[in-house]
N, C-alpha and C positions, 0 to 999 in steps of 0.2 A: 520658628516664628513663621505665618501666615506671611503672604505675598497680599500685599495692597490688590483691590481690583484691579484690576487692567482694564485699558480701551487697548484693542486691536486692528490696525486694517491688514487684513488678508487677501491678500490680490492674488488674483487668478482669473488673467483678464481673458486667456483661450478654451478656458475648460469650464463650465457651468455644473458647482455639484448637483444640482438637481437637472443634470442635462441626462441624455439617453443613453447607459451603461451598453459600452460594446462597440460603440459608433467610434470614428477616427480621432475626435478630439476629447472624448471620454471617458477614462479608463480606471484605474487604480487612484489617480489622482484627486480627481474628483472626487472618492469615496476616502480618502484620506481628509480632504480635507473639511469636508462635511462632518465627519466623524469625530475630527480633532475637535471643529469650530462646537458641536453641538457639547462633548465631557466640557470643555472649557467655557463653553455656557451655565454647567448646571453648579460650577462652581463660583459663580455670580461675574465670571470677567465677561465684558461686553466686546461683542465681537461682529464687526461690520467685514461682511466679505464680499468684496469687487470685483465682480466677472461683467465680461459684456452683453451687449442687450442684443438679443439675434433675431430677428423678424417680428419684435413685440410676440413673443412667445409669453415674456410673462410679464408681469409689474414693474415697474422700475424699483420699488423695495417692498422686499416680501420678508415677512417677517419667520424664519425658517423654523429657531427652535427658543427655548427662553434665552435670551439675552442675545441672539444672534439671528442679526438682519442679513440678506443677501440687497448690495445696492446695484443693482444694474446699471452702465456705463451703454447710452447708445451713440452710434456715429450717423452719420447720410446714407453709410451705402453699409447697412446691417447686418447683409445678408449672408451665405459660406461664404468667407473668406480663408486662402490659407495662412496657416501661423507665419509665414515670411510676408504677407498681404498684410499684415496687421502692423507691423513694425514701422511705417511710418505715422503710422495714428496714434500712436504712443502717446504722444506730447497733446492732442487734444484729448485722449482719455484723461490723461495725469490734470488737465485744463479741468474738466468734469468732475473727475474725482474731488480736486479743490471748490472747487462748486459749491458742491453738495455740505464738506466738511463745515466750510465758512459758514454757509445760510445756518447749519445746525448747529452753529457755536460749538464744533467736539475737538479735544487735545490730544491726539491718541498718545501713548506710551511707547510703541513698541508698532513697525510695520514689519510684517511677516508675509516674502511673496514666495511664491511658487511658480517654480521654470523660469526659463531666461526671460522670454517676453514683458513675466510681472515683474521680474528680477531689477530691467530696465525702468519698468515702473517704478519699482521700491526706491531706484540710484535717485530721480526726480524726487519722489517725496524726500527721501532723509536731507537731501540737500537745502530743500524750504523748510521741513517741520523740523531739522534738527534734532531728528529724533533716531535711539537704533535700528537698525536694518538688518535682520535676519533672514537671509535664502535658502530658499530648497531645490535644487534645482530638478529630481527625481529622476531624470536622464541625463547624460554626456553628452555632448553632442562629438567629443574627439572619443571617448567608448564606443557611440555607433557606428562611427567613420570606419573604425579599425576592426570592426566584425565583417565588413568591406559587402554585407548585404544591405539590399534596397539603393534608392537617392542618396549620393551623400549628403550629409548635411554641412550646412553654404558657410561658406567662411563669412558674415555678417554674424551667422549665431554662435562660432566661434569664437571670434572676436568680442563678443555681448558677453557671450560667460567669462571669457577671463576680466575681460573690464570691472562684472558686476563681483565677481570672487576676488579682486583688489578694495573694490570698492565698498563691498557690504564689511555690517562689524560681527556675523559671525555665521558658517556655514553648517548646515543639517546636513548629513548623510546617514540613510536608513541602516548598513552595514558597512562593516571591514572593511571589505571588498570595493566598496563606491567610496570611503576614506581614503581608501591607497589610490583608487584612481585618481581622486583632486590631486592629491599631492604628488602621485608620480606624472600628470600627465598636464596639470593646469600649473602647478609649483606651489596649491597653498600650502603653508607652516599647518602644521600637527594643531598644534594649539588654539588655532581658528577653529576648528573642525568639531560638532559635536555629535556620537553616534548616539541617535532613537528609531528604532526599529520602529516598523508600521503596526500597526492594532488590527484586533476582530474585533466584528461584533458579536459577543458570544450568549447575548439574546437569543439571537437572530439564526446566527451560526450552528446548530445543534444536532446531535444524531438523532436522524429518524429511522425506523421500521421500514428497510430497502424494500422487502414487497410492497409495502403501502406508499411508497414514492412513488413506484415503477407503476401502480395501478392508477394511480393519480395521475401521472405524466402520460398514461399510454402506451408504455413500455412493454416488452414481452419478459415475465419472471426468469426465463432460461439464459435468455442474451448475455453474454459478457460484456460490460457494456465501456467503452471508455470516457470517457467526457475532456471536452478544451473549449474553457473560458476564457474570451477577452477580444482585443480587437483584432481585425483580418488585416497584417499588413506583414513584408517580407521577414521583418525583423523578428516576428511571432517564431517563425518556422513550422509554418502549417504545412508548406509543401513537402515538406522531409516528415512531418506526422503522415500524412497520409503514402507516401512511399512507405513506413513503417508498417504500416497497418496491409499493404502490398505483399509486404514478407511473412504476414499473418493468415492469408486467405485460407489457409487449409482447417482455420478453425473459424468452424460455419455457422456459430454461433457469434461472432464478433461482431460489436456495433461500434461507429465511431459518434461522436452525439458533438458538435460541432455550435456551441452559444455565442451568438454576438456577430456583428458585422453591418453594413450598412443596410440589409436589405439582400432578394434574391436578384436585383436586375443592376444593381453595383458592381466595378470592373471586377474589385477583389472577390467576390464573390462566384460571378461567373468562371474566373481560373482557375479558384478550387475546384469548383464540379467538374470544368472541362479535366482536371488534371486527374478528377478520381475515375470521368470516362474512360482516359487514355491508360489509367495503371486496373481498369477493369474490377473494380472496387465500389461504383459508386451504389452500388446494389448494401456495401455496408454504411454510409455516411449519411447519416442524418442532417440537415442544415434546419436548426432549433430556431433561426433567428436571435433577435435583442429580447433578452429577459431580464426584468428588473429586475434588482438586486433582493428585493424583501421575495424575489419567488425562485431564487439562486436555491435555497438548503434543498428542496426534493429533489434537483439535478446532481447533487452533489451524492446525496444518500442513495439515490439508487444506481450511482455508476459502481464499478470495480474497483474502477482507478481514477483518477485526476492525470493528464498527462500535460505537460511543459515542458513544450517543443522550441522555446526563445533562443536565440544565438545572444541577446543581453536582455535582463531584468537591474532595474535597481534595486529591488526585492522581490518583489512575485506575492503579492497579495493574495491572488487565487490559490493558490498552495496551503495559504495557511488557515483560508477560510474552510477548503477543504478538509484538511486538519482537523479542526474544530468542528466540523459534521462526522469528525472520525473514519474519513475515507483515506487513503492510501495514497502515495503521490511519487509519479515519474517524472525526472527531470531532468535536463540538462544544468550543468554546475553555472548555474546563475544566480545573481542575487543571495535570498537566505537562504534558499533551497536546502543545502549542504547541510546548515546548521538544524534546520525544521526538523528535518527527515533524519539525521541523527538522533538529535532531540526526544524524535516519535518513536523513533525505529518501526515507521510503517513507509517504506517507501523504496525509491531506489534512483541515486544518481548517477548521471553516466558520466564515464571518463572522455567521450569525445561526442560530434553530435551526428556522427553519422546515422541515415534511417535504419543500417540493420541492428545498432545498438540498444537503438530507439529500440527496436520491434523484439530483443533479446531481453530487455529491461521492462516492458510491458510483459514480458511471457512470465519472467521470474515475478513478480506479483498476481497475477491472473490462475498461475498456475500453485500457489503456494498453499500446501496443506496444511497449514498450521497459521493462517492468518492474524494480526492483532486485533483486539477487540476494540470495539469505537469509542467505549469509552476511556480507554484506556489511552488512546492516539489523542484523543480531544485533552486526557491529563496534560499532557507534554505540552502545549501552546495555551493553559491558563492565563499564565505568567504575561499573555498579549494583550490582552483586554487593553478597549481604548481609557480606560481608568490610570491605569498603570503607561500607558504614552503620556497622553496629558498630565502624568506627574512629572514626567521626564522633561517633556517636554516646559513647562514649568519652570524648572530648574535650569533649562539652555539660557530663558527667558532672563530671570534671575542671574543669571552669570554673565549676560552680557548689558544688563541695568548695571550692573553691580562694576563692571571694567568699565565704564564711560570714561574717556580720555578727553580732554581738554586741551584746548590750546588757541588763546586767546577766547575764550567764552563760546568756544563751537566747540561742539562735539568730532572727534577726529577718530574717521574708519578705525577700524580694530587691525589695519594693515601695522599701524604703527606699533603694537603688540608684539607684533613678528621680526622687530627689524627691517619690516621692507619700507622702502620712499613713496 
């Protein structure tokens, strides 16, 4: 039986999907949920999604794709703020956001937020609309703490997530792997819990002809070339790829090709270079800048490799887009990695993350005579299509309409499911 349309608010009040792929607040997320928001469009549910308004960069509602508006949220002081910055404006988002619903007379079915910040926002809504509450939160903030790189993150976002993972009625984790962590580290019940892996676009995603990338990009046809997509922050483990690539110098053809980050006069940015002058490499490191996503496939197609150098992913999106271009992928054991790269059997993971494993694990792909063929690697991650989430996704949907608890004419968190008070 067909699922009734939906009305949706998707909140993702720190990441703008049509914000700048690669930048700080950016990432994987954003193209998650642009991706989900647009299959779940073409299937007629209506879908409003609430990010904040940043320097009147754009509209206050833009209409993104069929059936799916982006409503912009602005505050007085619009401008960077960081995501612990934003946590007390919560409450006048969640203010606007009702705003907006009321004047437009809409009922939504179903809020769906992303990361803790909208998370808090979602706890506000379900609490007025009386409606379900499904979270994503896409990182841990107790998984980052305990990789013990970068800032730790502040026990306020701490304490947000376990509050919002009591309080929501039902949780998304991409893999396994982020399922055992709620439950071994936060205390959710199993049964909360529902696994949908992340999607490609496999339009979009596709193998091309690696000279005719490399010729298009600028590339030299001989280079070995590596490639590492996503944002420049300690968590990435940029600086242990480029250590890696340190242990590589004696093949003189090696490029490292290095997409995304704020900019070349940005701190992150300036450290890397400084760190490839001091390991006497920077002669291999290309710094590509922010590339949009729809001009991501000829980087992918004329690398080697794809490398993922992360201490944590909660999946690793760029792995599998890579994939899906039929290129090859090194990794450390993050996120789905393990399973992609089995899957493909185009790749290689490593047992620990030290750089000479790293730069041991790049040789055994670089150097492999018998490589797999692309399309062959792109067969293995069909099965991602964002057609095939958005069914899944779907059915999460469905299962937590379908468990609505009662008690006294409220709707009652899906904690009460679990046994927990």
């Amino acid at each position: 039986m067909d699922m009734k349309q939906l009305r949706i608010a998707m909140l993702s009040i720190h990441s703008n999907p049509i914000g700048e792929l690669g930048t700080n607040d950016t990432g994987g997320m954003s193209v998650y949920i642009r991706e989900l928001a647009r299959e779940l469009g073409k299937r007629r549910h209506r879908i409003d999604v609430y990010p904040r308004l940043q320097n009147g960069r754009h509209q206050p509602v833009v209409d993104l794709f069929e059936n799916v508006r982006l409503i912009h949220l602005g505050i007085p002081d619009n401008g960077h703020l960081s995501r612990l910055a934003l946590y007390p404006y919560l409450s006048k988002f969640f203010e606007l956001m009702e705003d907006f619903r009321s004047r437009e007379g809409i009922a939504y079915d179903l809020i769906h937020s992303h990361y803790w910040l909208s998370g808090r926002l979602g706890n506000l809504a379900q609490e007025l609309w009386d409606r379900p509450h499904i979270a994503m939160l896409h990182t841990l903030g107790e998984v980052k703490n305990r990789t013990g790189v970068g800032q730790p993150e502040s026990e306020l976002r701490i304490a947000a997530e376990k509050k919002l993972l009591k309080t929501c009625h039902r949780i998304l984790a991409p893999t396994d792997r982020e399922k055992n962590s709620l439950m071994r580290y936060y205390g959710v019940c199993e049964e909360k819990i529902g696994v949908v892996p992340c999607g490609v676009n496999l339009d979009l995603f596709q193998p091309q002809d690696k000279q005719a990338a490399r010729k298009q990009l600028g590339f030299d046809q001989k280079d070995l070339i590596l490639l590492y997509v996503g944002r420049f922050e300690p968590l990435k483990g940029i600086e242990g790829l480029l250590e890696a690539v340190s242990h590589l110098k004696r093949l003189r053809r090696l490029r490292l090709v290095l997409v995304g980050g704020d900019g070349d006069e940005a701190p992150e940015s300036r450290l890397l270079k400084q760190k490839a002058t001091n390991l006497g490499i920077d002669d291999k490191v290309l710094f590509a800048g922010r590339v949009d996503q729809k001009y991501l496939p000829p980087y992918y197609s004329s690398a080697d490799v794809l490398v993922i150098s992360s201490h944590y992913e909660s999946f690793g999106l760029v792995g599998l887009e890579a994939l899906a271009c039929g290129r090859p992928v090194v990794s450390t054991p993050v996120g789905a990695m393990e399973t992609l790269i089995k899957q493909s059997q185009a790749g290689h993971i490593l047992r620990d993350r030290l750089p000479r494993s790293l730069a041991m694990g790049i040789l055994s792909i670089i150097t492999n005579p018998n490589p797999p063929r692309s399309n062959e690697i792109r067969k293995a991650v069909l099965k991602y299509s964002w057609s095939n989430v958005a069914a899944a996704i779907l059915r999460e949907y469905e299962t937590v309409i379908g468990q609505r608890v009662f008690e006294n004419d409220r709707l009652v968190p899906a904690r009460a499911l679990c046994g927990l008070s």
